[in-house]
C-alpha positions as CSV (number, residue, x, y, z in Angstrom):
1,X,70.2,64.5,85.6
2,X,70.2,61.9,88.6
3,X,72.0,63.1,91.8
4,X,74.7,60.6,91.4
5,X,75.7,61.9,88.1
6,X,76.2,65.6,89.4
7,X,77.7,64.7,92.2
8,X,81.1,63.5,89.7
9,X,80.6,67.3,88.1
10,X,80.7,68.8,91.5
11,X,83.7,69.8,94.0
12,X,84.5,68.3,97.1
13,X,83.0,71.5,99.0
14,X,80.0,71.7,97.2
15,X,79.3,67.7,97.5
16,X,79.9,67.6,101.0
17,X,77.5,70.9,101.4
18,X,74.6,69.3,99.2
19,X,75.2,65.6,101.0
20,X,75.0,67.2,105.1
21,X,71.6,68.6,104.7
22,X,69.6,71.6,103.2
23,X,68.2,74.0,105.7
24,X,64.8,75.0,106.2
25,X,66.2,78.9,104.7
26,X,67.5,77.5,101.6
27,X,64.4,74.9,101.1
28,X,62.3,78.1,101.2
29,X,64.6,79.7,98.6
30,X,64.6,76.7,96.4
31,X,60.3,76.7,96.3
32,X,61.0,80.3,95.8
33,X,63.0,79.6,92.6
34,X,60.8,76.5,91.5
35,X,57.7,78.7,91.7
36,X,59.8,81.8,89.7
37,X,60.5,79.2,87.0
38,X,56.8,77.9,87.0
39,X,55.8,81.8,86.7
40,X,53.7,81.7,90.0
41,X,55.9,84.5,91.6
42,X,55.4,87.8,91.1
43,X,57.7,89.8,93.2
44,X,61.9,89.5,92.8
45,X,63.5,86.8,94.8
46,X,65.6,88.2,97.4
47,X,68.3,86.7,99.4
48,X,70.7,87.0,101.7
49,X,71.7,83.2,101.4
50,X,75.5,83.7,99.4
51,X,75.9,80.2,100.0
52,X,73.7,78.1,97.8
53,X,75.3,75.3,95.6
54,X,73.7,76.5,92.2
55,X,71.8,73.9,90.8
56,X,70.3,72.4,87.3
57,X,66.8,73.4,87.6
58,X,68.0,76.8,88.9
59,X,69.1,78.2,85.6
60,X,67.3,80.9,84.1
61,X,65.6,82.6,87.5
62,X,67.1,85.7,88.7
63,X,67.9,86.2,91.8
64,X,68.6,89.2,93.6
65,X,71.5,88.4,95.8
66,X,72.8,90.9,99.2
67,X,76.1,92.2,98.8
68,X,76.0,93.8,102.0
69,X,74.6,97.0,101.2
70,X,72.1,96.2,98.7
71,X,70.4,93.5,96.3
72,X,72.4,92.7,93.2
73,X,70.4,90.6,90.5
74,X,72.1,87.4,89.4
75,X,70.7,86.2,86.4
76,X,71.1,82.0,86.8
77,X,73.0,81.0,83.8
78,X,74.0,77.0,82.6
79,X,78.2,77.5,83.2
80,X,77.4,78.9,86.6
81,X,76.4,75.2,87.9
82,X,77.9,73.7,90.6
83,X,79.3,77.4,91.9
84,X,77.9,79.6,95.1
85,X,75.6,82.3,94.2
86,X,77.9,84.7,96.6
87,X,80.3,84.2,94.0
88,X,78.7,86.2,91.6
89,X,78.4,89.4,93.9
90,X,81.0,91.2,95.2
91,X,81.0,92.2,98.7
92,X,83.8,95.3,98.9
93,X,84.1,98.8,96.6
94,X,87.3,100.0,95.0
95,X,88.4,102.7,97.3
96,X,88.8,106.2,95.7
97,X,90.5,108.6,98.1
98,X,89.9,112.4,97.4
99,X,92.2,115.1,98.7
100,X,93.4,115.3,101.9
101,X,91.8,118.1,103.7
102,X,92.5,120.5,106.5
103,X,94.1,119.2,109.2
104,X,94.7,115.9,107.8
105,X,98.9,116.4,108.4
106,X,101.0,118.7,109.8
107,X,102.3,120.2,106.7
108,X,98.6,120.9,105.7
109,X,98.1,123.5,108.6
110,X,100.4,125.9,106.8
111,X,98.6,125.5,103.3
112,X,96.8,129.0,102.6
113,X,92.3,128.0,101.9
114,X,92.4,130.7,99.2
């Protein structure tokens, strides 16, 4: 698919990211992912690049993606064109509180530990 074509699919944001330049981090990812889809690479792609357009040739590689804390595969997939790969990882935990312990109020001084 020429350029010109997917630029109509595309958003305003991701045109204007794609049409101001690609950086020499995310040309290294893309040769990365070009030589993961020709089966020259070995080891998992990882990245800490959350804001890649993902494009056409793109789909099928998986690509372990930083979250923060750790990698999180993405596995590439056709509908996922035209989106940031951040997208696809979440960056925050739901917070699950425990009880409150000693000390943690006033009232809880008075609480017997047996």
């Amino acid at each position: 698919m020429p350029l010109e074509r997917l630029f109509q699919l595309f958003n305003a944001r991701q045109r204007r990211s794609l049409t101001r330049g690609i950086t020499d981090g995310k040309r290294k990812l893309i040769e990365e992912i070009k030589d993961a889809k020709a089966g020259k690479l070995k080891n998992p792609i990882k990245t800490h690049l959350r804001d890649l357009v993902i494009l056409p040739y793109m789909v099928g590689v998986t690509v372990n993606v930083f979250s923060g804390k750790e990698f999180l595969p993405v596995l590439i997939r056709a509908e996922m064109i035209g989106h940031y790969l951040g997208e696809y990882v979440i960056t925050n935990k739901r917070v699950s509180h425990g009880a409150p312990g000693v000390g943690a109020s006033r009232s809880s001084l008075y609480v017997p530990l047996k």
